[in-house]
C-alpha positions as CSV (number, residue, x, y, z in Angstrom):
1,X,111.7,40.4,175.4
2,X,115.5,40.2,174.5
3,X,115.8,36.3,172.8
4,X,119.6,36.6,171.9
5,X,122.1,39.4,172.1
6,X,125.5,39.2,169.7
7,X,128.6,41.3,170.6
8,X,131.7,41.4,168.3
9,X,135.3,43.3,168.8
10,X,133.4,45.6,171.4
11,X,136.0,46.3,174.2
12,X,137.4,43.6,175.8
13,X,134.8,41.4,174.2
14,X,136.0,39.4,171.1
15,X,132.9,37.0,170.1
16,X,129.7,36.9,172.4
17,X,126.6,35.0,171.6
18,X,123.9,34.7,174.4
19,X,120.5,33.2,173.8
20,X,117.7,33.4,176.0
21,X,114.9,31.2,174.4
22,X,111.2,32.6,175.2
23,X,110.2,29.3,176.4
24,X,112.8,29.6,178.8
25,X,113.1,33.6,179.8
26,X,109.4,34.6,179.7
27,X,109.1,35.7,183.2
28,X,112.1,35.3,184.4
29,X,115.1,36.2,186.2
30,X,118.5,36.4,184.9
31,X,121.4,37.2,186.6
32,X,124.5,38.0,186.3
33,X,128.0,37.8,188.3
34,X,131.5,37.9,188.2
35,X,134.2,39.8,190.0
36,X,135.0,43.3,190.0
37,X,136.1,44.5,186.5
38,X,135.3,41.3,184.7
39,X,133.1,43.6,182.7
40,X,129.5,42.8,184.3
41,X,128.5,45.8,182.5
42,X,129.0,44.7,179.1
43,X,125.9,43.9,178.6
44,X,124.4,47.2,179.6
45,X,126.5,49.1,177.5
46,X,125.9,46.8,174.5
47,X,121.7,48.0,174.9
48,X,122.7,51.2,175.7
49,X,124.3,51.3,172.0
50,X,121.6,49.7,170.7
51,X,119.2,52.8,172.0
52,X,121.2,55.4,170.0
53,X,123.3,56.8,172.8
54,X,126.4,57.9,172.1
55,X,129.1,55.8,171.0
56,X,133.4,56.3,171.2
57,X,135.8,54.6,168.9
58,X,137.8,53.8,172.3
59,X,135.2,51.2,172.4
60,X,136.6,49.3,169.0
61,X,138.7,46.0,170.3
62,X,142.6,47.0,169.6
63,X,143.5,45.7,166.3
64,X,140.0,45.6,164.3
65,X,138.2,48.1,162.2
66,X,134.8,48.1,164.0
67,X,132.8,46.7,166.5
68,X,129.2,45.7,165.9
69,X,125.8,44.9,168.8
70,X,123.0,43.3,167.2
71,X,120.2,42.1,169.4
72,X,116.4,40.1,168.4
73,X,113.5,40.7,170.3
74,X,109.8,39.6,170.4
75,X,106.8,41.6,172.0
76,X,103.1,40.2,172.4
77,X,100.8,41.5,169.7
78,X,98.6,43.5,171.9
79,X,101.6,45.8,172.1
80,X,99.8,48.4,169.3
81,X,102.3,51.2,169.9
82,X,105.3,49.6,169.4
83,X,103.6,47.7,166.2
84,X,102.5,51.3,164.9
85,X,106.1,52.4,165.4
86,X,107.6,49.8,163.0
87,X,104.9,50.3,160.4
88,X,105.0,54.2,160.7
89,X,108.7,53.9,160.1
90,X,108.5,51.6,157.4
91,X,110.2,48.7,158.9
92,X,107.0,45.7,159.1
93,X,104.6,44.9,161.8
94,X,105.8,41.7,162.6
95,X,105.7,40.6,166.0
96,X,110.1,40.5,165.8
97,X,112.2,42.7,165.5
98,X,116.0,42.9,165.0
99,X,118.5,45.8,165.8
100,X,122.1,46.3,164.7
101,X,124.5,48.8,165.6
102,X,128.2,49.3,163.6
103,X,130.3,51.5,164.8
104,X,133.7,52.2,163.0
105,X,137.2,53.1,164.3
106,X,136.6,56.5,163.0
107,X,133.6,56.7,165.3
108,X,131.2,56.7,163.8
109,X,127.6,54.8,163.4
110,X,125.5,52.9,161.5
111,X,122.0,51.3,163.0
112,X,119.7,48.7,161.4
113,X,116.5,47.5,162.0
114,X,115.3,44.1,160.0
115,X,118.4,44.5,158.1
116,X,117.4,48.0,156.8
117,X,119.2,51.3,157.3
118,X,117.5,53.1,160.4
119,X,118.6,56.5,161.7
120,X,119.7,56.9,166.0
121,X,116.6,58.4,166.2
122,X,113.9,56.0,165.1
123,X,116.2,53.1,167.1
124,X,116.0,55.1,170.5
125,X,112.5,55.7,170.0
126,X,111.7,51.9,169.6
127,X,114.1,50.4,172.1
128,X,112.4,52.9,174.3
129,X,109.5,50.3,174.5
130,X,111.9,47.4,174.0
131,X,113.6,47.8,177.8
132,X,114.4,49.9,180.6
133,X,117.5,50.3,182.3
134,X,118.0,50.8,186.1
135,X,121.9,51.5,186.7
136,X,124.1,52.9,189.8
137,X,123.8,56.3,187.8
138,X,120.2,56.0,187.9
139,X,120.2,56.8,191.5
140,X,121.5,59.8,191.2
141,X,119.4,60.8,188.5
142,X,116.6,60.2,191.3
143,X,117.8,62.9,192.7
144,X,117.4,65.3,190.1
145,X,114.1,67.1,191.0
146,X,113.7,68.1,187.4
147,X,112.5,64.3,186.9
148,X,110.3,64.0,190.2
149,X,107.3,65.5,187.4
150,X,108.2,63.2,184.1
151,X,107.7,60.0,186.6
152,X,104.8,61.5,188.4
153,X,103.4,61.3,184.9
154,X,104.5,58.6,183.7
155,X,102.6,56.4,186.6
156,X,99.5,58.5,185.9
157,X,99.8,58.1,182.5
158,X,99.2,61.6,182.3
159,X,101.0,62.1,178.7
160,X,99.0,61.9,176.4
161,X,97.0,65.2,178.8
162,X,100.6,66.8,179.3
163,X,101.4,66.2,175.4
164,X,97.9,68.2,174.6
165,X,99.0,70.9,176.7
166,X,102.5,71.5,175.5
167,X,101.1,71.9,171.9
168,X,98.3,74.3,173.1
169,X,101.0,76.2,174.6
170,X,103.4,76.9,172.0
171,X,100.8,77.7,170.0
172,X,99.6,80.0,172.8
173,X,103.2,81.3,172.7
174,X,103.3,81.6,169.3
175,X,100.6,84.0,168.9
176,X,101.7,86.2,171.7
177,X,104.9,86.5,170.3
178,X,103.1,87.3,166.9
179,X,100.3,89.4,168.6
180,X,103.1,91.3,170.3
181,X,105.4,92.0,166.9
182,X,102.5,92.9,165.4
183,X,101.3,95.6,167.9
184,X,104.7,97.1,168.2
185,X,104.9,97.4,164.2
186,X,101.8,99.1,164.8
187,X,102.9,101.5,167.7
188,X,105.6,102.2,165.5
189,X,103.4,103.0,162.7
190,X,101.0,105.2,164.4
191,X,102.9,108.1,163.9
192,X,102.8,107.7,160.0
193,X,99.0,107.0,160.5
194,X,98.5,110.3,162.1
195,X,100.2,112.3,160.1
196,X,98.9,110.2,156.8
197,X,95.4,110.9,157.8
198,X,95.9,114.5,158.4
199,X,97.3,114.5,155.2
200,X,94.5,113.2,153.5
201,X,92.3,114.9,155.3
202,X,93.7,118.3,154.1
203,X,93.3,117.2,150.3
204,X,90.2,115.8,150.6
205,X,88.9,119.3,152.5
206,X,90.4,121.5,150.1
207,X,88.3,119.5,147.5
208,X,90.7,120.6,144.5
209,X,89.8,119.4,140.8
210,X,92.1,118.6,137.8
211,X,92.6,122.3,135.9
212,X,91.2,124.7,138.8
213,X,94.4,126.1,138.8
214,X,94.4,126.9,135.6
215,X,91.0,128.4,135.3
216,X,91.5,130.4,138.5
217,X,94.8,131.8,137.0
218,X,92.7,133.0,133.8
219,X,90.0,134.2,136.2
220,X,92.1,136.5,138.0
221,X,93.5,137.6,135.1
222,X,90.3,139.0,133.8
223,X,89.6,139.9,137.8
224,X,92.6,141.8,137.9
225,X,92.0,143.9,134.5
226,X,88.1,144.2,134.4
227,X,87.8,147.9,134.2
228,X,90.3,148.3,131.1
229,X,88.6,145.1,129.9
230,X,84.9,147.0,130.5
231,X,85.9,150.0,128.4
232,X,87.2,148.6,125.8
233,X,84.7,146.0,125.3
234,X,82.1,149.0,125.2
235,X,84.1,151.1,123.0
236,X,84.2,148.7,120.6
237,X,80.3,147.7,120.9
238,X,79.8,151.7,120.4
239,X,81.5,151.6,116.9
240,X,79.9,148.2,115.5
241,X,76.2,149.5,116.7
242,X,76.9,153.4,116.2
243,X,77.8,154.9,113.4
244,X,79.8,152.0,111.7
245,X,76.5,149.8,112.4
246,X,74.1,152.3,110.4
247,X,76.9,152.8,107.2
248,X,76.7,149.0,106.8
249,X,72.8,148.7,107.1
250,X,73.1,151.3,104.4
251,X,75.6,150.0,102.6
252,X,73.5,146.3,102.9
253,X,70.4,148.5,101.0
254,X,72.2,150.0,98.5
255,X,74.1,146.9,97.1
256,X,70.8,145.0,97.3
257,X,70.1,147.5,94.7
258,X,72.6,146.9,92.6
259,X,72.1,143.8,92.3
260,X,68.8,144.0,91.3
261,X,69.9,146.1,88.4
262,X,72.6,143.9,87.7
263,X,73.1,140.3,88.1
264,X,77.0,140.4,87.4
265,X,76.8,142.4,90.8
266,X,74.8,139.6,92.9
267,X,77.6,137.6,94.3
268,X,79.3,141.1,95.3
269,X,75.9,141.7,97.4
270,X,76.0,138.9,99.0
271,X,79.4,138.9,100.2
272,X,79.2,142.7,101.6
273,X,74.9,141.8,103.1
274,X,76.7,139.0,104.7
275,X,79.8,140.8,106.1
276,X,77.3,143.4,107.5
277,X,75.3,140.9,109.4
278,X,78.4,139.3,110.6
279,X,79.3,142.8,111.9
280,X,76.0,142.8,114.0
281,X,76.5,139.7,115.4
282,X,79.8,140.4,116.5
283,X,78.2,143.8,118.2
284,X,75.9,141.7,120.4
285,X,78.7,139.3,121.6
286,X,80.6,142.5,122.6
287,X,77.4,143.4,124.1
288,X,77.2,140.2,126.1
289,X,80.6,140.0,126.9
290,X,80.4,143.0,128.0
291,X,77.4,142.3,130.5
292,X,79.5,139.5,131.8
293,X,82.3,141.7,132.9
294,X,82.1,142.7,136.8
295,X,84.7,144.7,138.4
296,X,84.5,142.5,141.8
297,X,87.2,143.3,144.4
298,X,85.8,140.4,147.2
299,X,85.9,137.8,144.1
300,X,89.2,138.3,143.3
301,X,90.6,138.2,146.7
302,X,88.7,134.9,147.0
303,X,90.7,133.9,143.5
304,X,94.1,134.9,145.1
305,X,93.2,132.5,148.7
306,X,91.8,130.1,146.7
307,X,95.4,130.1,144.0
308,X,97.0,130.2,147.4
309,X,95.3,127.3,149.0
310,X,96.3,125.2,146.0
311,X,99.7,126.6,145.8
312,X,100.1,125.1,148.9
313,X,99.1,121.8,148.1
314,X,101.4,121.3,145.3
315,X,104.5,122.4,147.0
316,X,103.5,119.7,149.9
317,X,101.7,116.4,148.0
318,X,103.1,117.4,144.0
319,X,103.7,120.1,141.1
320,X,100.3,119.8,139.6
321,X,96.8,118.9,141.1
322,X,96.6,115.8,139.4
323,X,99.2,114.5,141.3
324,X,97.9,116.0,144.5
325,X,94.7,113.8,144.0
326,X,96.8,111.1,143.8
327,X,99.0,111.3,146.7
328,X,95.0,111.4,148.2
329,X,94.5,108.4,146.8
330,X,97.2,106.8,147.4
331,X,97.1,107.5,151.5
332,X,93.9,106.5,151.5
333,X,94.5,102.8,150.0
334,X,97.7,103.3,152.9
335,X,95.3,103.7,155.5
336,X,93.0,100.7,154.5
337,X,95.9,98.5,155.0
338,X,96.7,99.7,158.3
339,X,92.9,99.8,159.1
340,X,93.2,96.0,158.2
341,X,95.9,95.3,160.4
342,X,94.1,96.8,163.0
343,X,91.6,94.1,162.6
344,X,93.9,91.6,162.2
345,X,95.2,92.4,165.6
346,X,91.7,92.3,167.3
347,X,91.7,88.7,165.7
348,X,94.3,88.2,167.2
349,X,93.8,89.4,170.8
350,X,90.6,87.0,170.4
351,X,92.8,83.6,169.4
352,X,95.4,84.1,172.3
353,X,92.2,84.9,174.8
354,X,90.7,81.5,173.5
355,X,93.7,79.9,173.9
356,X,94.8,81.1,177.2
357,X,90.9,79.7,178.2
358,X,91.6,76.5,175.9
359,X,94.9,76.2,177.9
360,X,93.7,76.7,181.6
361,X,91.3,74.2,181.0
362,X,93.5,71.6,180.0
363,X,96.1,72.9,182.6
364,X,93.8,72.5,185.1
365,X,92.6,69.4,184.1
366,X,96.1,67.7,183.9
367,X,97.2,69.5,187.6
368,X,94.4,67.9,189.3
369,X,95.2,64.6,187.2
370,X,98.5,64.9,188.9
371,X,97.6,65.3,192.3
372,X,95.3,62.3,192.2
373,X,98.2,60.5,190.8
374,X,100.1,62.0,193.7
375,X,98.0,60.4,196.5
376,X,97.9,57.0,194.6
377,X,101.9,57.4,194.2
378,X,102.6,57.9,197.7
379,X,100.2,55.0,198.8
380,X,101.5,52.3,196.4
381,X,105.2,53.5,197.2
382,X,104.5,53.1,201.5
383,X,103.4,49.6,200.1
384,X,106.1,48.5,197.8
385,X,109.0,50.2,200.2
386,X,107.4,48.9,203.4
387,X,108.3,45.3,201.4
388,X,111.6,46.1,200.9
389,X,112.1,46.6,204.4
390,X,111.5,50.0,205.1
391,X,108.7,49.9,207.9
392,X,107.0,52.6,208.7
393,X,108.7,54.7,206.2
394,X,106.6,58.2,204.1
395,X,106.8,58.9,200.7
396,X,105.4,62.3,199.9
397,X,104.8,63.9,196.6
398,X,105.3,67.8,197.5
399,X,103.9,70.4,194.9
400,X,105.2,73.6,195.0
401,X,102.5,76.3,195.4
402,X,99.3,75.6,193.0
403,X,98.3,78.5,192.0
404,X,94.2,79.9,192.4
405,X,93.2,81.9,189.0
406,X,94.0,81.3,185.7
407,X,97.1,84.6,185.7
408,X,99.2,83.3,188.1
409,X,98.7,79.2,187.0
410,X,99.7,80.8,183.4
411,X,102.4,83.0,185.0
412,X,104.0,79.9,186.0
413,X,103.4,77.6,183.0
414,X,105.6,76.0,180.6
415,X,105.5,73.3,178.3
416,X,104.7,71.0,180.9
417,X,101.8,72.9,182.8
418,X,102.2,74.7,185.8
419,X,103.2,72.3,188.1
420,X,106.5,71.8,190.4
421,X,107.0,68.6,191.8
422,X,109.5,67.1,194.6
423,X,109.9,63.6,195.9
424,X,110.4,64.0,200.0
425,X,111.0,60.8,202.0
426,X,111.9,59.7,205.4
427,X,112.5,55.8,206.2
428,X,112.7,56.9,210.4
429,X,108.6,56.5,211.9
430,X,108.3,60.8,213.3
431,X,110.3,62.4,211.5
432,X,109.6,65.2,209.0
433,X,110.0,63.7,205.1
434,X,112.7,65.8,203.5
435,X,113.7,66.0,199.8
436,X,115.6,62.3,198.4
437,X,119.0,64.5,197.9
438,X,118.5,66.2,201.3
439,X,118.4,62.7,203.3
440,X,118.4,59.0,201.1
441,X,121.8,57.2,201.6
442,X,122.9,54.8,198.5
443,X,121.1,51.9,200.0
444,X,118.1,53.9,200.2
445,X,118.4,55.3,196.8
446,X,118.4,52.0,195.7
447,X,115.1,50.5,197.0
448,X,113.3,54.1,196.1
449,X,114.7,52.8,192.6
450,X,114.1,49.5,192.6
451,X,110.5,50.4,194.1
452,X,109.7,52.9,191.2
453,X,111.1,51.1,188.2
454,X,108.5,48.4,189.9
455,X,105.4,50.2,189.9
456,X,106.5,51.4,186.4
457,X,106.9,48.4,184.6
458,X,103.3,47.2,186.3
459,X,102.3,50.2,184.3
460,X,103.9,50.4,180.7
461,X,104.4,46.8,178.0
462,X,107.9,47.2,178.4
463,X,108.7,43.4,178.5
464,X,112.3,43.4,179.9
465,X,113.8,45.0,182.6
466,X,117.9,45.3,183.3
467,X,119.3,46.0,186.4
468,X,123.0,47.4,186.7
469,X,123.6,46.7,190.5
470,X,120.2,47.6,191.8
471,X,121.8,45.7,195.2
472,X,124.1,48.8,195.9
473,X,124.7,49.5,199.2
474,X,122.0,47.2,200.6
475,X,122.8,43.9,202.8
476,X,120.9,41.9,205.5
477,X,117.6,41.9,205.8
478,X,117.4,44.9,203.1
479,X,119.1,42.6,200.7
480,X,117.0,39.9,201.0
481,X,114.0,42.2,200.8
482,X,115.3,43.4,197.8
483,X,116.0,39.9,196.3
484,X,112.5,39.0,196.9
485,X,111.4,42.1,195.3
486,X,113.3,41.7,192.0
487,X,112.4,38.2,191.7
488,X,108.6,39.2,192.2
489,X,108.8,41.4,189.0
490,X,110.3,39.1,187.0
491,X,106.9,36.8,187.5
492,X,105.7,39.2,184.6
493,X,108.9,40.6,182.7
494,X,111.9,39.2,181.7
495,X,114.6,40.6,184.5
496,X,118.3,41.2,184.1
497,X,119.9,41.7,187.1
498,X,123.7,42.1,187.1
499,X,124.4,41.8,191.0
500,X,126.9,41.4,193.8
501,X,124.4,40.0,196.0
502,X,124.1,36.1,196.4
503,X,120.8,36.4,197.7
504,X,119.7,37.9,194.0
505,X,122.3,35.6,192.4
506,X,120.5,32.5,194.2
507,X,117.1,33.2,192.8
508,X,117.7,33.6,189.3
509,X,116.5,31.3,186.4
510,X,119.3,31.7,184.2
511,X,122.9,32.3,185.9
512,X,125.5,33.9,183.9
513,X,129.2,34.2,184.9
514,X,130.9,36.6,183.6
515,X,134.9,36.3,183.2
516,X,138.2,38.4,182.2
517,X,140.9,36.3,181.2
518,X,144.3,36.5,179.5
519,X,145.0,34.4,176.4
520,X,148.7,35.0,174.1
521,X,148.9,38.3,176.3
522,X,145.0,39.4,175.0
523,X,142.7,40.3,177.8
524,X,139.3,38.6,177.1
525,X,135.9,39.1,178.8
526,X,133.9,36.1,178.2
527,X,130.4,34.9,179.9
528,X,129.6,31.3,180.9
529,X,126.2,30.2,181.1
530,X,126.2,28.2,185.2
531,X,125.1,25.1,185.9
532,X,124.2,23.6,189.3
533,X,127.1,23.2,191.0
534,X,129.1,26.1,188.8
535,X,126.6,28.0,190.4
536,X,127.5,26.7,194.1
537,X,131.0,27.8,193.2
538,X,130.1,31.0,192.4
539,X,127.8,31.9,195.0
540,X,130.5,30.6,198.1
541,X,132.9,33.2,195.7
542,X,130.0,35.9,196.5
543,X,129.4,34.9,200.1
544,X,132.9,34.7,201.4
545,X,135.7,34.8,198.8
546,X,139.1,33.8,199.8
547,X,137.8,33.5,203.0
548,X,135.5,30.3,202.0
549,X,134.9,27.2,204.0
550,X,133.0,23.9,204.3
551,X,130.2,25.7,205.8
552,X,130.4,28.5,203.6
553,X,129.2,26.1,200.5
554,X,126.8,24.4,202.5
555,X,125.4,28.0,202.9
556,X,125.4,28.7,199.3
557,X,124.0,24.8,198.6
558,X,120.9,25.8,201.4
559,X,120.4,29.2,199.3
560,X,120.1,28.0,195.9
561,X,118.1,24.7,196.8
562,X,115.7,27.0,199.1
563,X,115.1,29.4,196.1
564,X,114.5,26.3,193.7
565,X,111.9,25.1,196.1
566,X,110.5,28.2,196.2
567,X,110.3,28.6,192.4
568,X,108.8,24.7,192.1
């Protein structure tokens, strides 16, 4: 709960120091008054700074350099969230807390929490379970349909569900979105596969080694010339095993001798029996050479496709056959990667199918969460309008179309699920509800707020509750319905009600005036805490104005003392 507020320099405010002692707030009602631009307000828009929202240097009192808000508050210990918050954040777990705000002619900010630098971020989220505000443009805001779902969920307490959902959805997205790129990279690339694999496949038929080229051309060389080749190998056989062949085995007898008759002559007979059995030898190669030779027509035309086949190759995947083999090789590692991303995309496929199952199920679950809450929504509202003085009125939670099967729910998803939610209402008994925007008049408005922010605050540990004119358009029995309403809530929560209604005014606990006056030509808003009979003044000001009489403060003295006897 708020235990003392502190405003300096901040618009028409010079010096404000309010303190509301636990002792003395702790389930109670404070209100507020004063006339018409007094600056009732103030207050609101010094929490509404202290939440991070955004701030103008208009707001700066003429004449000084900065303007500051600076507020302490206590929560019970049971409130784990918001203790988790300031120990996350680095800022203690004590059951206090204190929050500052500077904000500088040039505009801009500084925030503070327990005297330590905080950023606007960390202070909205722990003013967010600080205090809630309820103001005139919080009516309106009612009637923004995109919010009908936020407080569906919020009296459910379906967040944490909807929270689970939203992740598992943008990670749903996220793999479509990389699924999809993926499968178009490959659609792109299945061109290059084709033609890479027929590519490959044409080496890897053709079967070529390192060299054949080479040995083919030398092939068809001997192909080409085998019948000159054939003659002249035989010729030359015919002279080393004819005649020439018997005048060395003659020769090889006659030296041997010689050199039996002489030894000087030994080595000669050696070197010429030698040369003569070289001679043979060289005959039978001829002989065998000439054996191989074949004067084969079909061969070489085979040779010349073959030298063709290969020419081919070289002029397409490189200049020799070594680097044919490795354009081969190369492909082929090329076509393992794209045969990998192939898998990668069936992985794929499966993760988004898991999570569009993962997703349903969690969709489902939180839609059916939500119309539960519906029904319980509608019920408690009929209960909490019909004591604000509605009657016989019907609140109805209308959902747009559900849909049946998992395509169209996730058709329709978003980050929230797959549900569309509108408030409808009708306070006249037979008549068809109708959207809030459609039919609610401001008085209205203000009871479907005041009824909400009611069954919220039963809801959530948000200690203390401010109320920026909750009473608008509302008199009669209406107001008093409403007074009785406000004052109920603040059995559990500290209330601030800033009001024009002297039925609110008369119930409160703590009474605060609030005042605009001019000092050495300085316009001043200052607040006065009431006491009993300031606050008979102030609530015959309410009641009649200039118009006041004896009977008028009577009324306001029956008021207050009826309230105080209601409160003892």
């Amino acid at each position: 709960m708020l235990c003392e507020l502190r405003i300096k320099n901040l618009a028409l405010i010079e010096s404000l120091h309010l303190c509301f002692q636990p002792k003395n707030c702790e389930g109670s009602l404070i209100v507020m008054t004063g006339e018409t631009g007094a600056g009732k307000s103030i207050m609101l828009k010094a929490l509404r700074l202290l939440s991070g929202k955004r701030a103008s240097a208009d707001w700066v009192r003429k004449g000084e350099e900065s303007c500051e808000v600076e507020a302490l508050f206590e929560f019970a210990s049971d409130h784990t969230k918001l203790l988790a918050r300031l120990t996350e954040s680095g800022f203690g777990g004590e059951e206090q807390i204190v929050i500052k705000r500077i904000i500088g002619r040039n505009g801009r900010s500084r925030f503070y929490i327990n005297n330590s630098i905080a950023s606007a971020k960390m202070v909205s989220a722990l003013t967010d379970e600080l205090f809630d505000i309820a103001s005139q443009h919080d009516q309106q805001y009612l009637l923004r349909t995109g919010i009908h779902l936020d407080l569906l969920d919020t009296v459910g307490e379906n967040w944490g569900q909807r929270e689970l959902f939203g992740k598992k959805y943008r990670l749903w997205q996220q793999k479509k979105a990389e699924l999809s790129s993926v499968v178009q990279r490959e659609q792109q690339q299945q061109q290059r596969r084709d033609f890479l694999s027929f590519q490959v496949a044409e080496i890897r038929e053709a079967a070529p080694l390192p060299g054949e080229d080479e040995e083919l051309i030398a092939e068809k060389r001997r192909l080409k010339n085998a019948q000159s080749l054939i003659d002249l190998s035989q010729a030359s056989y015919q002279l080393l095993s004819g005649e020439l062949g018997d005048g060395l085995r003659l020769l090889r007898q006659n030296i041997t001798q010689l050199s039996s008759l002489d030894e000087g002559a030994v080595q000669l007979a050696e070197e010429i029996s030698d040369y003569s059995f070289l001679a043979e030898d060289y005959a039978q190669k001829l002989r065998r050479y000439q054996d191989s030779l074949e004067n084969n027509p079909y061969r070489l035309e085979q040779v010349n496709e073959r030298l063709d086949l290969l020419a081919q190759l070289k002029r397409k995947y490189g200049e020799t056959l070594e680097q044919v083999l490795q354009f081969a090789e190369k492909g082929e590692f090329e076509l393992e990667q794209l045969e990998k991303r192939e898998k990668e995309i069936a992985v794929l496929r499966q993760e988004v199918a898991t999570l569009r199952r993962l997703l349903y199920e969690i969709g489902q679950e939180l839609s059916e969460r939500r119309q539960r809450t519906a029904v319980a929504l509608e019920q408690a509202m009929e209960k909490e309008l019909s004591s604000l003085s509605f009657g016989r009125c019907a609140f109805i939670v209308n959902f747009a179309d559900i849909p049946q099967n998992q395509q169209d729910a996730l058709k329709e998803a978003g980050p929230a699920g797959w549900d569309s939610v509108e408030f409808y209402f009708t306070a006249n008994p037979g008549e068809e509800p109708k959207p809030l925007a459609k039919i609610a008049s401001g008085g209205e408005l203000s009871r479907l707020l005041l009824a909400l922010k009611c069954l919220l605050a039963s809801r959530d540990k948000v200690e203390t509750v401010i109320f920026d004119e909750v009473d608008t358009g509302v008199g009669g029995e209406a107001a008093e319905a409403v007074a009785r309403k406000v004052r109920q809530l603040a059995e559990h929560h500290q209330v601030f009600c800033i009001t024009h209604l002297p039925q609110i005014a008369a119930r409160g606990g703590v009474h605060l005036q609030v005042v605009k006056s001019v000092t050495d030509n300085r316009t001043r808003t200052s607040v006065a805490l009431l006491d009993h009979e300031q606050r008979v003044s102030e609530l015959v000001r309410m009641l009649a104005g200039d118009s006041a009489t004896a009977q008028t403060e009577i009324w306001a003295r029956d008021l207050l003392r009826s309230h105080c006897r209601q409160k003892n």
